[in-house]
C-alpha positions as CSV (number, residue, x, y, z in Angstrom):
1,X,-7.1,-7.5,12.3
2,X,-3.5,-7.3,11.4
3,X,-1.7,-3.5,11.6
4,X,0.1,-2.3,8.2
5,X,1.5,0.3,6.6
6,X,1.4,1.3,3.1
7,X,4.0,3.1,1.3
8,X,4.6,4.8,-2.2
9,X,7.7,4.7,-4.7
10,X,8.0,5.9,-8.4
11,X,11.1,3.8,-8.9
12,X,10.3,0.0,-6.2
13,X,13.7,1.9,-4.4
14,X,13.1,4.8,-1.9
15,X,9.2,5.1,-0.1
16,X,7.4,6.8,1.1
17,X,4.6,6.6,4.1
18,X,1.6,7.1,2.9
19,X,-0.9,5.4,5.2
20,X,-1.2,3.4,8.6
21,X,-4.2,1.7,8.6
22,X,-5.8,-2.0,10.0
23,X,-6.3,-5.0,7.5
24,X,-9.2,-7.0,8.3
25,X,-8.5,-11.2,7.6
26,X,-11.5,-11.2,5.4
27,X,-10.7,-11.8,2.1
28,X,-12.2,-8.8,-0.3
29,X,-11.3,-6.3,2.5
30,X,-10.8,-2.8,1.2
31,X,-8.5,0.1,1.9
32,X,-9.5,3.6,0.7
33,X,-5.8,5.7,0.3
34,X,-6.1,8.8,-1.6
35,X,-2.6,8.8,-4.0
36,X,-2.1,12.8,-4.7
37,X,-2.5,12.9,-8.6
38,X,0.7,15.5,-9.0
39,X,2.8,12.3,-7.9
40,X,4.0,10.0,-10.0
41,X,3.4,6.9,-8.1
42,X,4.0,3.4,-9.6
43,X,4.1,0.6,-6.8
44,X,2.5,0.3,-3.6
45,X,4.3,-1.7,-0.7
46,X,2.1,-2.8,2.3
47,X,4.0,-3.9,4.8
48,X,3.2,-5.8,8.1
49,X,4.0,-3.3,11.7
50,X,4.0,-6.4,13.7
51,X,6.5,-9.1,11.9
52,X,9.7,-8.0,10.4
53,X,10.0,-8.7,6.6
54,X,6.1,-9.7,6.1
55,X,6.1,-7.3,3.2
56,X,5.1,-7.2,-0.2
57,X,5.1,-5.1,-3.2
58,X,3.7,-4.7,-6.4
59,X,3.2,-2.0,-9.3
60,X,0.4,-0.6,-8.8
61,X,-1.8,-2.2,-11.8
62,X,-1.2,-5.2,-9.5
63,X,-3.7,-4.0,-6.9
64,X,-7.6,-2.9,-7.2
65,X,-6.9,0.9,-8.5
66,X,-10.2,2.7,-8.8
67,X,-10.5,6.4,-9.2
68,X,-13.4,9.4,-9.8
């Protein structure tokens, strides 16, 4: 298990905490975060609490985005 954190940005500048959570090495691991809908949101950055600069970022059509 590695611990991250995953943040929110409408512009890939200035973001925002949105979750803490624990990413399982298993590929196909899932994370549920609930993105308020009255946000604009357009990347996600997940970022690694243990390493410094183990981060990545991508707009969000990048990542599994399923809603109900």
């Amino acid at each position: 298990m590695k611990d991250i954190n995953i943040y929110t940005s409408t512009n890939g500048t200035s973001w925002t905490l949105i979750k803490s959570a624990q990413l399982s090495k298993v590929s196909g691991s899932w994370i549920n975060v609930n993105l308020d809908a009255t946000i604009s949101t357009r990347y996600l950055k997940v970022e690694s609490v243990n390493s410094w600069g183990d981060f990545f970022y991508s707009h969000l059509a990048d990542f599994g985005v399923f809603s109900n």
